[in-house]
C-alpha positions as CSV (number, residue, x, y, z in Angstrom):
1,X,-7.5,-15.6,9.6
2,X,-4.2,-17.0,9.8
3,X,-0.9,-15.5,8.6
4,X,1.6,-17.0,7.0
5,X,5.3,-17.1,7.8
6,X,8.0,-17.7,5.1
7,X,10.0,-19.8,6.9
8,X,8.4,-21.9,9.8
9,X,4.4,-22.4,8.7
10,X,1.7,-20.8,10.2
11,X,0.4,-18.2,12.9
12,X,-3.1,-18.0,13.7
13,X,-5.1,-15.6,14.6
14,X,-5.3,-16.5,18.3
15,X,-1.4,-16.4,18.1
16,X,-1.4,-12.7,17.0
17,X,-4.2,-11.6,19.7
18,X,-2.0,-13.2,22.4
19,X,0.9,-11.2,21.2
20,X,-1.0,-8.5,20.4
21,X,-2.4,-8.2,23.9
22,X,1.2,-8.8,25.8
23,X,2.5,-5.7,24.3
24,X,2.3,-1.6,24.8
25,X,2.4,-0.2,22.0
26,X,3.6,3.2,23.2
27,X,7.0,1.5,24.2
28,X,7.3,0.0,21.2
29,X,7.0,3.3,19.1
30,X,8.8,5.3,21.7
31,X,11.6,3.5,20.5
32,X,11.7,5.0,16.8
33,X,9.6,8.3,17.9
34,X,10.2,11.0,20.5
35,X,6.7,10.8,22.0
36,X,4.8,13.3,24.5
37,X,2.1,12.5,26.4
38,X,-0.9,14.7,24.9
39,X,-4.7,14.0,26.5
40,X,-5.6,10.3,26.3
41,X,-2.7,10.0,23.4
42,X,0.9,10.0,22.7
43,X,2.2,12.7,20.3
44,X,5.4,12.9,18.3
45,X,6.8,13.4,14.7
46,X,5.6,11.2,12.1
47,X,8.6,8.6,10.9
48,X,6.9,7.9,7.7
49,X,6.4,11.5,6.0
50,X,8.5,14.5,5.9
51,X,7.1,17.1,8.5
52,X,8.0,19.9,10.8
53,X,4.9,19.9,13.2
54,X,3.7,16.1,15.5
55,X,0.7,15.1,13.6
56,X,1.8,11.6,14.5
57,X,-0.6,10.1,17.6
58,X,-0.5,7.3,19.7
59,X,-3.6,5.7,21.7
60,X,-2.6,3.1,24.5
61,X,-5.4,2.4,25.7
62,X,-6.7,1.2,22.1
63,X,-3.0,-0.1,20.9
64,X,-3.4,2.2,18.0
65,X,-1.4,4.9,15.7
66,X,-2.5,7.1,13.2
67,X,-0.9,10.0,11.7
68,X,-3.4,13.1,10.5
69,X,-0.9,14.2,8.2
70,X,0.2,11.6,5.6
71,X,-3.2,9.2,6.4
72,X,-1.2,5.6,8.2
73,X,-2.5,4.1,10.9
74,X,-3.1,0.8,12.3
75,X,-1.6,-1.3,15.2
76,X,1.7,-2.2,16.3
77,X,2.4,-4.6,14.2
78,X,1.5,-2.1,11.3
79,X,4.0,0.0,12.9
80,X,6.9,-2.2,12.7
81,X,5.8,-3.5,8.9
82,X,6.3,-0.2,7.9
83,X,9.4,1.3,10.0
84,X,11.2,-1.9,9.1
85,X,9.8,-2.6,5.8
86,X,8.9,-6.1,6.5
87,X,6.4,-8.6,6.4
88,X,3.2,-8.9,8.6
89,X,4.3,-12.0,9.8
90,X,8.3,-11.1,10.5
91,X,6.6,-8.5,12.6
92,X,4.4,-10.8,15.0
93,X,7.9,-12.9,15.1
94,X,9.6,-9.9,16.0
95,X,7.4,-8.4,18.5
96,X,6.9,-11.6,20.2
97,X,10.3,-12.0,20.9
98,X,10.5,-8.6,22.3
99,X,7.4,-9.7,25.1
100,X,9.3,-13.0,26.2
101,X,5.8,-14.9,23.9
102,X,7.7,-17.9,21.5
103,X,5.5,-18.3,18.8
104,X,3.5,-21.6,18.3
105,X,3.8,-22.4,15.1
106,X,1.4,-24.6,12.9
107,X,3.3,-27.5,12.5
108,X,2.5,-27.7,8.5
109,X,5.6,-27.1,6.5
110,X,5.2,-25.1,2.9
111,X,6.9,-27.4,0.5
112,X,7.8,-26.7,-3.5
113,X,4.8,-28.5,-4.4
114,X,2.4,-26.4,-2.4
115,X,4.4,-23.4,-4.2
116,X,4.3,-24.6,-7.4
117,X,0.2,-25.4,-7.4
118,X,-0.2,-21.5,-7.1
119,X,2.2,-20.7,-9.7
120,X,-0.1,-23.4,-11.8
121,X,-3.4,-21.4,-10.6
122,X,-1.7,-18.1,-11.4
123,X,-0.9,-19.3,-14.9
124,X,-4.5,-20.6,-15.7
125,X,-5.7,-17.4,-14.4
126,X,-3.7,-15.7,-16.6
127,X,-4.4,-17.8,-19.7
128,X,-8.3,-16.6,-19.2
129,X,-7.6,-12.7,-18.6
130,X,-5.7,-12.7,-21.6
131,X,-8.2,-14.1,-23.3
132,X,-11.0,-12.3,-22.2
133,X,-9.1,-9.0,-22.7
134,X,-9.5,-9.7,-26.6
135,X,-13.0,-10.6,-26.6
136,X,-16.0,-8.8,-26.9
137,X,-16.3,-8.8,-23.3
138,X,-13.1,-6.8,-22.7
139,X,-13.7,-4.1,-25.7
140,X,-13.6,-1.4,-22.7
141,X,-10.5,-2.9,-21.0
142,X,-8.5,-3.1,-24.6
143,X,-9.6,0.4,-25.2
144,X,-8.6,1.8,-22.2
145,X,-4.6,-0.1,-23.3
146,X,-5.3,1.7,-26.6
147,X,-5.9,5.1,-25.5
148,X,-2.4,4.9,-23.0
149,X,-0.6,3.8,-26.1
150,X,-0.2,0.0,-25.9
151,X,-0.9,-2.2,-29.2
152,X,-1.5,-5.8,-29.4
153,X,1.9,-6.5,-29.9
154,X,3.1,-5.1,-26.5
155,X,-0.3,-6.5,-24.9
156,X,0.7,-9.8,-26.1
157,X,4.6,-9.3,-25.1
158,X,3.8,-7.9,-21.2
159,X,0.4,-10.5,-20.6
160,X,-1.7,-8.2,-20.0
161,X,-5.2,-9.6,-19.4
162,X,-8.9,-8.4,-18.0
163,X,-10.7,-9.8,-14.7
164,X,-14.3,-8.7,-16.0
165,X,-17.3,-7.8,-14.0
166,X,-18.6,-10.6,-13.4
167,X,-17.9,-11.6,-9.6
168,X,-17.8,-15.1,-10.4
169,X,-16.2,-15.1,-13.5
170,X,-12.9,-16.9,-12.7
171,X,-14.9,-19.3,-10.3
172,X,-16.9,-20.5,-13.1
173,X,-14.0,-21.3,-15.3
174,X,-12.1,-23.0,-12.5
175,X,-15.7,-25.1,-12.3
176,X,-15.8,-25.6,-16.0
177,X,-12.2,-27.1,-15.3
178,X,-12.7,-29.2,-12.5
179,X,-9.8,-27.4,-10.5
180,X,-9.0,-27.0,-7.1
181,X,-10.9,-24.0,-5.7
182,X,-8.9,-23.9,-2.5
183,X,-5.6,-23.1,-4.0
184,X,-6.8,-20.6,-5.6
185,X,-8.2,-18.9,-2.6
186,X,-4.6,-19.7,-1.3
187,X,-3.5,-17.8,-4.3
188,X,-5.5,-14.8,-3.4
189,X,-7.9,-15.3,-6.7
190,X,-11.1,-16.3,-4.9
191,X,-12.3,-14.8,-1.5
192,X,-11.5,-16.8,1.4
193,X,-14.9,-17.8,1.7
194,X,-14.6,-19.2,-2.0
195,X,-17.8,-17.2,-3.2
196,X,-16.6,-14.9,-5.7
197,X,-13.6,-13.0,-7.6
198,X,-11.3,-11.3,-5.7
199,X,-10.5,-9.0,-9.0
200,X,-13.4,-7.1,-11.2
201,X,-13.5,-5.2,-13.9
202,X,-9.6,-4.6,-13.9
203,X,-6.8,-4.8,-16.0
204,X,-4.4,-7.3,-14.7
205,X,-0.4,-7.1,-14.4
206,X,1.1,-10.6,-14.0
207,X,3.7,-10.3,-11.3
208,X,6.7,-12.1,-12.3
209,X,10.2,-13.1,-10.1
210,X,13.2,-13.5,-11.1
211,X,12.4,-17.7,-12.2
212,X,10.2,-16.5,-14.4
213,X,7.1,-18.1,-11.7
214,X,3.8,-15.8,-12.0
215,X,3.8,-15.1,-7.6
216,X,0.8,-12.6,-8.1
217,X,-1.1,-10.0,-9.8
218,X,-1.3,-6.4,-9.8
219,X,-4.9,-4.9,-10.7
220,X,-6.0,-1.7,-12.2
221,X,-9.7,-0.5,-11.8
222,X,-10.7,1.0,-15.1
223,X,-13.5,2.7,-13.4
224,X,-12.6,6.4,-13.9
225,X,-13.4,6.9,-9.6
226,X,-13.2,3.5,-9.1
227,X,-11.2,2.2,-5.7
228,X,-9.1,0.7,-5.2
229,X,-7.3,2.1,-7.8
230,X,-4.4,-0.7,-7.8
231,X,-5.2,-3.8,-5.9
232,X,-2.2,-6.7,-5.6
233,X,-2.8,-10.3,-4.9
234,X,-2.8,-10.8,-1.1
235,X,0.9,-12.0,0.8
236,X,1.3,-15.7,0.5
237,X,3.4,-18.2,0.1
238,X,5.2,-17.1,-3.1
239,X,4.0,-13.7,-2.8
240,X,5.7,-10.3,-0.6
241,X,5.3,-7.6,-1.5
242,X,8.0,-6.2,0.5
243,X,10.0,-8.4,-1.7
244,X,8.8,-8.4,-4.8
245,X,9.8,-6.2,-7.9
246,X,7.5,-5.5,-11.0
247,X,9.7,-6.1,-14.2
248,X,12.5,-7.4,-12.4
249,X,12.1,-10.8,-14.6
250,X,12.5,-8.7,-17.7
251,X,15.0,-6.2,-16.4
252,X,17.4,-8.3,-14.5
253,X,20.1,-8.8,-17.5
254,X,20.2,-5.3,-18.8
255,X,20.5,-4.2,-15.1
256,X,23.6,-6.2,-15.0
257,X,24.6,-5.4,-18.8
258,X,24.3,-1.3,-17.4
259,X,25.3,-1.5,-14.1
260,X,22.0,-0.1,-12.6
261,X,18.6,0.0,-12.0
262,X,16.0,3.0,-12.6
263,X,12.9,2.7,-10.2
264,X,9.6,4.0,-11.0
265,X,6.6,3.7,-8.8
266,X,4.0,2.2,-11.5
267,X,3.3,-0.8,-13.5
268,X,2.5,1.2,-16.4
269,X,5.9,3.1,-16.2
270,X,7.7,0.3,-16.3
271,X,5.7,-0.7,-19.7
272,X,6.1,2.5,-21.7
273,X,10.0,2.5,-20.4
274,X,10.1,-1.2,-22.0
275,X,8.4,-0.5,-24.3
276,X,10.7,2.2,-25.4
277,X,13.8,0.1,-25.2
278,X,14.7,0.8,-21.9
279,X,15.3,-2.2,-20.3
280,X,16.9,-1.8,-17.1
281,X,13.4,-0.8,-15.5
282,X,11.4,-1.9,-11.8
283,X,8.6,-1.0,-9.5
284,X,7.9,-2.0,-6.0
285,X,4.3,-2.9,-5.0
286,X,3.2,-0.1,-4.3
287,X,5.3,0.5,-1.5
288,X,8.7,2.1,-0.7
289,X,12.2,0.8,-1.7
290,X,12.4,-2.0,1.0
291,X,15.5,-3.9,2.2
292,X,13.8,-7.1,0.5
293,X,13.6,-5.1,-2.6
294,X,17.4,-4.0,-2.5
295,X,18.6,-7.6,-1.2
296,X,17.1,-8.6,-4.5
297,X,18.8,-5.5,-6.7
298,X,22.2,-5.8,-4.9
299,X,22.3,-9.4,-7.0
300,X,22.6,-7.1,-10.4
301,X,24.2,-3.6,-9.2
302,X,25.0,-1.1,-6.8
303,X,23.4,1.7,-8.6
304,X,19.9,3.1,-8.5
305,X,18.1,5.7,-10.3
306,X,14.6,6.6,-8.6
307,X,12.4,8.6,-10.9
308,X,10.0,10.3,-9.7
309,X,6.7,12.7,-10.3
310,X,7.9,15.9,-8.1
311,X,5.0,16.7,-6.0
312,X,4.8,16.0,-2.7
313,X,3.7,12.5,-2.4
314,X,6.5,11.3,-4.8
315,X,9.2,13.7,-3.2
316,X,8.5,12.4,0.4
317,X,8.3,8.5,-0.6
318,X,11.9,9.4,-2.4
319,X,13.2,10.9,0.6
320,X,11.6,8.2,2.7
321,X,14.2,5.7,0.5
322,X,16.8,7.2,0.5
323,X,18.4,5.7,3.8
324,X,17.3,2.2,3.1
325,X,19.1,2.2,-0.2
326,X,22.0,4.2,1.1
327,X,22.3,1.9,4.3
328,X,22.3,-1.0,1.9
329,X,25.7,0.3,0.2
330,X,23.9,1.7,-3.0
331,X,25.2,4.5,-4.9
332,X,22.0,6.6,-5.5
333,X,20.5,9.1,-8.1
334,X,17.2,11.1,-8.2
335,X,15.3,12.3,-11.5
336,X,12.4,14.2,-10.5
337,X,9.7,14.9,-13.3
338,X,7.6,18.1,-13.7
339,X,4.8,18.0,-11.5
340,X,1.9,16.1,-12.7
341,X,4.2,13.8,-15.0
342,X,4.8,10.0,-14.5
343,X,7.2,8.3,-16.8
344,X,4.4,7.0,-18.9
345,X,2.7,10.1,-19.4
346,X,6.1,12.3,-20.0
347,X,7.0,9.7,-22.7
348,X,3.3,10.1,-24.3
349,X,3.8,13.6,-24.5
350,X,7.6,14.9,-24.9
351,X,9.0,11.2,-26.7
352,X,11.9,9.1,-25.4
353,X,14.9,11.7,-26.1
354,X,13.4,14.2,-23.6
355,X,13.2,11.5,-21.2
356,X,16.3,10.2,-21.6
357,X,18.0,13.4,-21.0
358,X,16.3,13.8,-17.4
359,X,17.9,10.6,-16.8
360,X,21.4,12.1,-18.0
361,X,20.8,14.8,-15.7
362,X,20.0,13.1,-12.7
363,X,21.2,14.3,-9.5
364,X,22.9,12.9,-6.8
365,X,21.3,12.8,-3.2
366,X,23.0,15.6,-2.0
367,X,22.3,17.8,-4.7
368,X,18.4,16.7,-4.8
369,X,18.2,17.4,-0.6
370,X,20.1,21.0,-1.3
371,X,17.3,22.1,-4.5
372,X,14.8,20.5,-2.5
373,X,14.9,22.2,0.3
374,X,15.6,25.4,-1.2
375,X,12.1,25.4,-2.3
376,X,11.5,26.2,1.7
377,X,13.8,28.3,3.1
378,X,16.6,30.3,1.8
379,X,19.6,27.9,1.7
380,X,22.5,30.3,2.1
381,X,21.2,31.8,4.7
382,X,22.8,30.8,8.3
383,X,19.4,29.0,9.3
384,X,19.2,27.5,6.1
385,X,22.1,25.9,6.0
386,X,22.1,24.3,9.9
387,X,18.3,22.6,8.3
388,X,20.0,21.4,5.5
389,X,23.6,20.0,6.8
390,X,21.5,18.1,9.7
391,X,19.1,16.5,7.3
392,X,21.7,15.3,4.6
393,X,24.1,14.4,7.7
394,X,21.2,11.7,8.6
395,X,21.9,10.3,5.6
396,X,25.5,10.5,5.2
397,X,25.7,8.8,9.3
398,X,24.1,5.9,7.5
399,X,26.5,5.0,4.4
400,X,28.8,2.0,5.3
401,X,32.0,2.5,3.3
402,X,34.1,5.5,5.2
403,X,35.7,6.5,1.8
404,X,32.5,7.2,0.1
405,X,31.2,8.8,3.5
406,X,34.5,11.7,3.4
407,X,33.8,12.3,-0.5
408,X,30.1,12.8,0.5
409,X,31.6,14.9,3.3
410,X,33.6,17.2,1.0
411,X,31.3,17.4,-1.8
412,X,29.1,18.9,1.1
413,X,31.1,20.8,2.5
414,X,32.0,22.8,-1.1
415,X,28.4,23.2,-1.9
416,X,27.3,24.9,1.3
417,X,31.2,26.8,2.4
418,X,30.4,24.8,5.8
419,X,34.1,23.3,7.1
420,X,34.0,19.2,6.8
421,X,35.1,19.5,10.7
422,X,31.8,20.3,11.4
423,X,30.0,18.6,9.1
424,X,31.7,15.7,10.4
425,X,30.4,16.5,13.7
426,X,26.6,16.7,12.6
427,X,27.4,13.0,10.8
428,X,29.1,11.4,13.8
429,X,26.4,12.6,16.2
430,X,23.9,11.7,13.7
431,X,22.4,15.1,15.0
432,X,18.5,16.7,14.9
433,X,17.3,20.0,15.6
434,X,17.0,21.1,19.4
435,X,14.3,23.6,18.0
436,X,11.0,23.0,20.2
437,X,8.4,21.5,17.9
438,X,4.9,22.9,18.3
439,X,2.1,20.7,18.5
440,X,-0.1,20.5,15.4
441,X,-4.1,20.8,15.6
442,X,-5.4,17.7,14.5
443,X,-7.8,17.5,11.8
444,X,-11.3,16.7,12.6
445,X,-13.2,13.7,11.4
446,X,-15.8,15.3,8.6
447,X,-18.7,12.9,10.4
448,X,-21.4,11.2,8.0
449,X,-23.4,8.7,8.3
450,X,-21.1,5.7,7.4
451,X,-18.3,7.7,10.0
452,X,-20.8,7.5,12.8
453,X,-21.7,3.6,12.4
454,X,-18.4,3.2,12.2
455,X,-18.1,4.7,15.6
456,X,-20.4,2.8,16.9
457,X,-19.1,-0.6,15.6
458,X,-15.9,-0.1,17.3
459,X,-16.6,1.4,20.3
460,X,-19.7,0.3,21.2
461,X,-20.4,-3.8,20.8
462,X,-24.1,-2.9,22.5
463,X,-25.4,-2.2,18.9
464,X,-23.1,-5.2,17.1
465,X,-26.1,-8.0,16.6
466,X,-28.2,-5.1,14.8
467,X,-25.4,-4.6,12.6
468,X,-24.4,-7.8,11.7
469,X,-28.1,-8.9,10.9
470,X,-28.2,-6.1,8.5
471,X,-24.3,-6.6,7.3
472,X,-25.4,-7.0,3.3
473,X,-27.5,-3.7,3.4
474,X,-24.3,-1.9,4.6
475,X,-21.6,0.4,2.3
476,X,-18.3,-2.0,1.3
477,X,-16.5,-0.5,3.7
478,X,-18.6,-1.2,6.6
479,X,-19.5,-4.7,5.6
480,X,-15.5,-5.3,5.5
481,X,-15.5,-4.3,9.1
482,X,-18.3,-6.0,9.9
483,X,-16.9,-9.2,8.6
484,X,-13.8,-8.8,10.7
485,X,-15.6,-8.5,13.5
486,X,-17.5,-11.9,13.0
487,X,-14.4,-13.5,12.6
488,X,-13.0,-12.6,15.6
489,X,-16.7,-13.4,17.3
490,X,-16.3,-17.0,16.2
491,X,-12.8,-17.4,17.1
492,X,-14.0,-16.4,20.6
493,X,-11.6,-13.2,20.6
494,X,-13.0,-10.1,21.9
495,X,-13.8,-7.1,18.9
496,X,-11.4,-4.7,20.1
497,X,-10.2,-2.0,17.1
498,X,-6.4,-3.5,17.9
499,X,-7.8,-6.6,17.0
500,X,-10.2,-5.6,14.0
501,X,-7.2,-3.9,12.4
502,X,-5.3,-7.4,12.1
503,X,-7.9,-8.2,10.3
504,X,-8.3,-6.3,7.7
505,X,-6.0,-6.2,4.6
506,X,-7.1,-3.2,3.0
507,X,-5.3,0.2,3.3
508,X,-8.1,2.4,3.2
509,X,-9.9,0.9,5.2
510,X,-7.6,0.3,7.8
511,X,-6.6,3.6,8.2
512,X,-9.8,5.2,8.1
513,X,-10.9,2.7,11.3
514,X,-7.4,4.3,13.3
515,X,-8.8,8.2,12.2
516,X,-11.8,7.2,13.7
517,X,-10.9,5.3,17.0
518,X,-8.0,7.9,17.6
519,X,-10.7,10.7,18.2
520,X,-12.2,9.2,21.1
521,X,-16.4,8.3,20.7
522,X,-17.6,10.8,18.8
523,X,-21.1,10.3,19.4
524,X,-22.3,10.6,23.5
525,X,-24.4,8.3,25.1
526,X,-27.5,10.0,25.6
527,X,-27.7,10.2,21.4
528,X,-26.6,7.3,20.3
529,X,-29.8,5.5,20.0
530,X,-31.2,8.2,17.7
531,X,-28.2,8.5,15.7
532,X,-27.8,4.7,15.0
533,X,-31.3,4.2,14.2
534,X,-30.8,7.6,11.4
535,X,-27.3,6.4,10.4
536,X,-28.6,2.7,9.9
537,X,-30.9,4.0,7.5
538,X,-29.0,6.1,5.9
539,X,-25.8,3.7,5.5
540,X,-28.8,1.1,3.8
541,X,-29.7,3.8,1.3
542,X,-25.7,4.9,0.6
543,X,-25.4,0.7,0.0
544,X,-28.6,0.8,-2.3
545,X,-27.2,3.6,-4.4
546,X,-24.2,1.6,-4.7
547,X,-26.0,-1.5,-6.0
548,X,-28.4,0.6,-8.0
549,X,-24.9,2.5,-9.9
550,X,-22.5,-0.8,-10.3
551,X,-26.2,-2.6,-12.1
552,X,-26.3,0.0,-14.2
553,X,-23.0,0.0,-15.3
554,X,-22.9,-3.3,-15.7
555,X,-25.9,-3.6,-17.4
556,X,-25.4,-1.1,-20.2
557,X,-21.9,-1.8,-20.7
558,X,-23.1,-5.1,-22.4
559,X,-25.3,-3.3,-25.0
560,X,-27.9,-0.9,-25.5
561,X,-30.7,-2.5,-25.6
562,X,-31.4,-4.2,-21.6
563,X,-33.5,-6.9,-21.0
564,X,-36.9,-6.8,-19.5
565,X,-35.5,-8.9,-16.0
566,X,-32.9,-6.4,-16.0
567,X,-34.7,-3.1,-16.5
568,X,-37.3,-4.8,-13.6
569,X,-34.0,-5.0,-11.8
570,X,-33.0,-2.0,-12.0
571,X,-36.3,-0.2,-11.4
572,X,-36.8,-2.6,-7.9
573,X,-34.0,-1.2,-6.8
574,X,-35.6,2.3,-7.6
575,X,-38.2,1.6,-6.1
576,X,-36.3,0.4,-2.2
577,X,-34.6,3.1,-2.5
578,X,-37.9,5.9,-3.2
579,X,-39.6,3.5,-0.5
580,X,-37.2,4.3,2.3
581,X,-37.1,8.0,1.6
């Protein structure tokens, strides 16, 4: 697989093994995270959730990461995506530099036409999900926009559309067209091995920039467990997500008209606000506020508004934010909702007055960190308030302009009676708590069947040729591994779980493979035979339930009445499955 790189071409795979295998990845991290040496692993406090406790390990002799509390992992290049907030391939540039490797570039430049032939294949995409959306094929999909309060009208005004079932659905029409199928697997449309659809049975946000170009879509599974639940179009040549913002082509004036811009986490959020005549509205992809992101803000404000649902996944990823944006010179508000509310629900439910008068009563940072943690520990309480001043004097260290910096000081100082001399102090120092930290127990791996093949897979290549030959009887997740590791068979490169993880582009899949290498083997030799054989089996009949569940759905969703091939389908499958049993 190779990589792009905004600026200079290409990296291939080979490139990012050699880096990969020049580095130690405990160094690296050591250098954001206080690590202690814990067993065969590296412990420390994770950087990318709030917590108290280390659940945040570190594997050298794998090149790994993986924190048990908020779910990341990966390799080190994960790492610096994320502690950075930039791009896969500004982090292979980066790293490389730091082990004395200069990058050997592909020598093919990206030019505007290369650009502008996925902009075309995004906008002929788009022309057939919008179609399809308001067919009798996409009944379900236009429902579903129905029931969360969208009419034709604001179907029509945000082109919306619907990637259907069908897995080669958009492959047909680009046949039917006599397009180019490789850009749009460059696009991120079609798989890379051109086969089939990378998006099914979703409803599809066009991605928009700030030229009005279609750089990507967002999709939303309208299965009600279905997962992915949001899947965006692949990084490319016109498309980061790091720094890209949902909206921003509709939002962009009436963030400059108002003076700033209210963030919410969803693509549906930012609908119901437009739809609502609130204008000044933006996403990120999924992601955290990113320097890209602000870059691209700082050309219409110096405001922000994040607004949030107030549990603990939205409070953390707003806390997460907050030094980015305040680093970045931003002046910064927080609106948290009632737990279990996004801005598209709370709309739904209590209109657009009610939500308009959260916004009016938006808090500042300071404020937000002080009613925040109060929810923890008794704030005017001597203990109390040392926790809080250190936390919002991490902030406050961060904030450029010195004037705005002693008003934060004082404001500070007159919430909590603490003098600004020592406030001061705590900002200058940028200091942390001395307390010791107690080790957290990790949480065990619940181990099943597809757990235990995973095992094997990456720890043990003994067992690979039985695994690949049987690759299309395995669960998606497995055969996603298992691809990766062919890959990196033919490319000559050696299967190691650093190396499998630059591979593999999907979260949940990527983190679940660090869970599973950080705990070690979990299956010893002397019953590993047995178990493969029993977890082989088993995996095959998980995969056959699959099939046997998606035909179903698929079947019946086009009417009630089957036909005869597909009923024999269906009860074939039946049958393998009752067979193997």
């Amino acid at each position: 697989m190779e990589v792009t790189s905004l600026m200079k071409g290409y990296i291939s795979q080979e490139e990012i093994v050699r880096v990969s295998e020049k580095v130690d990845i405990v160094e690296i991290i050591s250098r954001y995270v206080n690590l202690k040496k814990s067993g065969k692993n590296y412990r420390g406090i994770c950087p990318f959730h709030t917590e108290k406790t280390p659940s945040f390990f570190v594997n050298p002799e794998k090149q790994i990461f993986h924190c048990f509390g908020c779910g990341i992992g990966g390799d080190v290049f994960k790492f610096i995506m994320n502690i950075e907030n930039i791009s896969f391939p500004e982090s292979v540039v980066k790293i490389a530099k730091e082990v004395g490797i200069e990058i050997n570039f592909q020598t093919k430049q990206i030019s505007n036409k290369d650009k502008q032939e996925i902009v075309k294949a995004n906008e002929f995409a788009l022309k057939i999900y919008s179609e399809v959306l308001f067919s009798s094929q996409g009944k379900q999909a236009s429902e579903y926009l129905y029931n969360r309060n969208f009419d034709d009208i604001a179907i029509k005004n945000f082109s919306l559309g619907y990637a259907p079932y069908d897995r080669n659905f958009l492959l047909k029409k680009i046949n039917e067209h006599s397009l180019a199928k490789d850009v749009f697997i460059k696009s991120g449309l079609i798989s890379e091995n051109g086969e089939k659809d990378v998006f099914t049975n979703r409803i599809m946000f066009p991605i928009i920039n700030t030229n009005n170009d279609i750089v990507g879509f967002g999709g939303r599974t309208i299965e009600e467990n279905g997962l992915p639940k949001y899947l965006n179009t692949k990084e490319n040549i016109i498309f980061n997500k790091s720094r890209t913002l949902y909206g921003i082509n509709w939002a962009k004036e009436t963030i400059k008209e108002n003076n700033y811009a209210i963030i919410v986490e969803g693509y549906f959020d930012v609908l119901k606000l437009l739809s609502n005549n609130i204008k000044n509205v933006v996403a990120p992809m999924g992601t955290s506020l990113t320097e890209g992101h602000l870059n691209i803000l700082k050309r219409f404000t110096d405001k922000i508004l994040l607004v949030f649902d107030s549990d603990t996944a939205g409070i953390n990823a707003s806390i997460r934010g907050l030094e980015n944006i305040l680093k970045s010179g931003f002046e910064v508000k927080l609106c948290p909702l009632p737990t279990g509310f996004d801005p598209d629900k709370f709309i739904d439910e209590f209109g657009t007055s009610s939500f308009i008068k959260l916004l009016n009563n938006s808090q500042n940072f300071i404020d937000f960190m002080i009613t925040n943690e109060s929810k923890n520990f008794d704030i005017n309480s001597p203990r109390g308030k040392s926790i809080i001043i250190k936390e919002i004097s991490k902030l406050l260290s961060v904030i450029p302009d010195e004037i705005e910096k002693e008003e934060y000081i004082k404001y500070l100082s007159s919430k909590t009676s603490i003098p600004q001399e020592t406030i001061e102090k705590y900002v200058e120092e940028n200091s942390q708590s001395k307390e010791e930290i107690k080790p957290v127990q990790k949480k065990p791996l619940k181990p099943n069947a597809e757990i235990y093949l995973l095992d094997i897979i990456l720890n043990d290549q003994t067992y690979l040729a039985q695994i690949i030959e049987k690759k299309e009887k395995l669960t998606e997740k497995l055969k996603k591994v298992v691809e990766a590791v062919e890959i990196l068979i033919n490319k000559n490169i050696k299967p190691t779980v650093a190396n499998i993880i630059g591979i593999i582009d999907d979260e949940q899949i990527l983190n679940l493979i660090s869970n599973v290498a950080i705990e070690d083997n979990l299956i010893s030799e002397d019953k590993k035979r047995k178990i493969f054989d029993d977890c082989l089996k088993k995996v095959e009949e998980i995969s056959l339930k699959e099939t046997l569940n998606k035909r179903k759905k698929e079947i019946f969703e086009k009417g009630p009445s089957p036909s005869k091939n597909e009923l024999e389908e269906i009860q074939t499958i039946i049958y393998q499955l009752q067979k193997g049993r």
